[in-house]
One Martini backbone bead per residue (centre of mass of N, CA, C, O) as a GRO file, in nm:
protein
  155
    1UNK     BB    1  19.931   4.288   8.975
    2UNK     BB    2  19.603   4.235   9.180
    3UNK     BB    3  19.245   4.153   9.141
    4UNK     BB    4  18.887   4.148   9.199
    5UNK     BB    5  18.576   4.005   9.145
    6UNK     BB    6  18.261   4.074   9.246
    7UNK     BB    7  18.044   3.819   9.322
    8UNK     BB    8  17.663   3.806   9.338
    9UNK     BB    9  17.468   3.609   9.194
   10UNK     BB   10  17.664   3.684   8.923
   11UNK     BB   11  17.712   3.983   9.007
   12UNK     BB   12  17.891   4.258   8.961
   13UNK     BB   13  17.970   4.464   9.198
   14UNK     BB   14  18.308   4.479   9.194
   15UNK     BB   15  18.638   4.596   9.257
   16UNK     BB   16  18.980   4.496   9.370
   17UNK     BB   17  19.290   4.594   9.450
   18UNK     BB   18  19.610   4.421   9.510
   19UNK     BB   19  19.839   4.560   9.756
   20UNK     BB   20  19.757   4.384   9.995
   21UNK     BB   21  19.647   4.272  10.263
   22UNK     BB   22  19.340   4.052  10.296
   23UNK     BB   23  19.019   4.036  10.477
   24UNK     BB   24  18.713   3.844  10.424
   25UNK     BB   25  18.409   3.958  10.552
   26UNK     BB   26  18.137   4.072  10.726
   27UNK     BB   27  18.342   4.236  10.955
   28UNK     BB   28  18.422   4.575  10.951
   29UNK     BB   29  18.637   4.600  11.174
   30UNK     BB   30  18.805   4.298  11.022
   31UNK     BB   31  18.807   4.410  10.748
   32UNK     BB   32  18.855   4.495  10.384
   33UNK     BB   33  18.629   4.305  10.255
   34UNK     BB   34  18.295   4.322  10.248
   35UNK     BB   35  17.975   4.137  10.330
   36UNK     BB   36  17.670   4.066  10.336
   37UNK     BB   37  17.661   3.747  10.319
   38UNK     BB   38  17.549   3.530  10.549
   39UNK     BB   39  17.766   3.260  10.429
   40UNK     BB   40  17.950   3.449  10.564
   41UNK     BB   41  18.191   3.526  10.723
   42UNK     BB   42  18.346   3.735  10.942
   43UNK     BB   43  18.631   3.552  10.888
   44UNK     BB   44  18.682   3.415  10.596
   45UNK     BB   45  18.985   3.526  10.490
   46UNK     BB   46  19.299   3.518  10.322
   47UNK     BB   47  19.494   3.748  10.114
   48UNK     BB   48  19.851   3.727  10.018
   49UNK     BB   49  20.188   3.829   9.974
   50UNK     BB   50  20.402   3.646   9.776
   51UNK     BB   51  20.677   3.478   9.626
   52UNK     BB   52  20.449   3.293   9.458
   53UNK     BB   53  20.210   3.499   9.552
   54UNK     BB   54  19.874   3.461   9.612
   55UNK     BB   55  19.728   3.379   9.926
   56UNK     BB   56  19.513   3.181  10.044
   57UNK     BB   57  19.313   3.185  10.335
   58UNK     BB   58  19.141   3.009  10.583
   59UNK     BB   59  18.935   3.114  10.858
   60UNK     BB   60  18.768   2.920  10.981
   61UNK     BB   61  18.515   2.872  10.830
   62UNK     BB   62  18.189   2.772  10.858
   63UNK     BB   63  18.171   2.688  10.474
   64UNK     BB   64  18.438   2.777  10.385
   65UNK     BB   65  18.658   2.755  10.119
   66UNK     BB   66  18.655   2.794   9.722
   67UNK     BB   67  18.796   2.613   9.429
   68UNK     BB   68  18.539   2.609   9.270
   69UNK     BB   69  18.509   2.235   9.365
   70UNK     BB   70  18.720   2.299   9.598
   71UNK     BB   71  18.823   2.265   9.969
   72UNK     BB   72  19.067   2.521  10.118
   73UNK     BB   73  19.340   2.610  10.347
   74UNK     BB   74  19.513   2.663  10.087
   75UNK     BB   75  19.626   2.902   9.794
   76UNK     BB   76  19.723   2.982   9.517
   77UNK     BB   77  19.672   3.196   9.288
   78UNK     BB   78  19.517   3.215   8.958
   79UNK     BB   79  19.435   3.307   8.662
   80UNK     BB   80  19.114   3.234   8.704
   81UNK     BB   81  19.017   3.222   9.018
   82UNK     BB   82  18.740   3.081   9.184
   83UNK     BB   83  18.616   3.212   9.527
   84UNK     BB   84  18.400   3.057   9.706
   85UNK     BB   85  18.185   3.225   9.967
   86UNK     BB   86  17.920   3.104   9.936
   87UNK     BB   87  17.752   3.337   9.694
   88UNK     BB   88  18.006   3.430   9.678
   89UNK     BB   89  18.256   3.561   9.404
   90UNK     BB   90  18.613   3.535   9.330
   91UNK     BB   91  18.777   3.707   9.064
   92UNK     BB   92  19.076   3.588   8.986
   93UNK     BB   93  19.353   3.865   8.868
   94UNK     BB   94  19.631   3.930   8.691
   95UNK     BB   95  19.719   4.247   8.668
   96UNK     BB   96  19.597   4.497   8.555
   97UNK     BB   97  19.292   4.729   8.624
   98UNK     BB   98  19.012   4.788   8.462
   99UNK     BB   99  18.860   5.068   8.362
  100UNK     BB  100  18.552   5.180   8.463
  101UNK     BB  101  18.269   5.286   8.382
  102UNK     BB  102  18.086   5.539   8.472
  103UNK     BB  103  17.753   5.539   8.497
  104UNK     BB  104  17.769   5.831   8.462
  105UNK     BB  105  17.750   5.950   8.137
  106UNK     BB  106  17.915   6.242   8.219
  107UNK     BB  107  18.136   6.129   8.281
  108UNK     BB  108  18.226   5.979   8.102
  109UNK     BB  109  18.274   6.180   7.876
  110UNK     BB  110  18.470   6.318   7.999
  111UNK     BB  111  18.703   6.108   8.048
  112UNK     BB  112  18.730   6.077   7.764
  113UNK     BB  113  18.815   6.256   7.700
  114UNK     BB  114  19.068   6.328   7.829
  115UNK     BB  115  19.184   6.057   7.747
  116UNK     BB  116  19.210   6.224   7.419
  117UNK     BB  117  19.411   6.436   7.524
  118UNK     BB  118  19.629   6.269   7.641
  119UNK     BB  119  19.681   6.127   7.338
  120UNK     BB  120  19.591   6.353   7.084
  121UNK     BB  121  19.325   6.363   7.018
  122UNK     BB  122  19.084   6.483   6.703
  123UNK     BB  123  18.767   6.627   6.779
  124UNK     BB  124  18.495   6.721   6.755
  125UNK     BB  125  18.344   6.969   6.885
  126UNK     BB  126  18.134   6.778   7.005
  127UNK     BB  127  18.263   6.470   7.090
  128UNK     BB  128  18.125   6.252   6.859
  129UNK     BB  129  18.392   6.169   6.705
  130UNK     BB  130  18.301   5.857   6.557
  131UNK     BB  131  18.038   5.796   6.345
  132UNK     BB  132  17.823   5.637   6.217
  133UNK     BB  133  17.700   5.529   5.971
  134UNK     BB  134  17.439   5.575   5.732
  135UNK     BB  135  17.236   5.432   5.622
  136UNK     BB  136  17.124   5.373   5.254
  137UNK     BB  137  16.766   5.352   5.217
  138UNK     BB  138  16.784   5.408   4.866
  139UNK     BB  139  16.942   5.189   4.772
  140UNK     BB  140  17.017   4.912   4.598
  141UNK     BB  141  17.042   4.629   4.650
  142UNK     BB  142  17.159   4.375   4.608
  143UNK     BB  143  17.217   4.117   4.455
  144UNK     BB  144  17.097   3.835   4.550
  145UNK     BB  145  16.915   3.901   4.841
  146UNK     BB  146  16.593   3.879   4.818
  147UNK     BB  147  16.540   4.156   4.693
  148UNK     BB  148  16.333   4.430   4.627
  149UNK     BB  149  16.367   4.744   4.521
  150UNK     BB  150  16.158   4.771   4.789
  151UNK     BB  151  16.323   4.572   5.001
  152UNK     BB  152  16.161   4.317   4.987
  153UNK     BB  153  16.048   4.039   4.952
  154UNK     BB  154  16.041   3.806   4.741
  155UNK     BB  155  15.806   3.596   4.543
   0.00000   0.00000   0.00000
């Protein structure tokens, strides 16, 4: 299995889970990953799994297909190859695609339990544990730690 990490101006958008051939460009009609990226062509790039792995092809773009700082018009992906496409960058990752935490924090909470309990973990009625301990302001510093009784810096 292979995913990519769609970046557009450094800031990751999405990530796209690799099954099947893809084709990458702003033609909602004719593409499977579609960029709003002016500098991305209509049908900019197509990957495909081969027997040697996923095989990037540029379909004649007018800025181009890179990998890194290199132009190709055909390229095997490897584990960490960035293609870029005018200001998007794809990062192609080989392995399963790890699970994002969803924005809404009270769905991710849902998901946590949910997959606490499918693991068998016991956690406290609230939800909550294992909770950070609490510092204790009250204890006396370090020795040698060039605090004072009262936490203060020595003088």
């Amino acid at each position: 299995m292979a995913y990519l990490i769609v970046l557009e101006d450094g800031i990751e958008m999405s990530r796209v889970e690799l099954f099947e051939p893809v084709t990458v460009g702003r033609m909602k009609e004719a593409c499977d990953l579609v960029s709003r990226d002016a500098t991305v062509s209509r049908r900019h790039c197509r990957i495909e799994p081969t027997p040697d792995g996923w095989l990037l092809t540029d379909l004649n773009s007018r800025n181009g297909t890179w990998i890194g700082h290199d132009k190709v018009t055909e390229h095997v992906l490897q584990e960490g190859d960035q293609v870029v496409l005018g200001g998007t960058t794809l990062l192609f990752s080989e392995g399963s695609m790890p699970r994002q935490r969803p924005q809404n924090p009270v769905e991710a909470l849902e998901l946590a339990r949910a997959a606490s309990n499918e693991l068998g973990e016991t956690r406290d009625p609230h939800g909550l544990w294992p909770r950070p301990l609490p510092h204790r302001w009250d204890e006396p510093p370090i020795s040698g730690s060039g605090l004072s009784d009262t936490g203060m810096p020595n003088r």
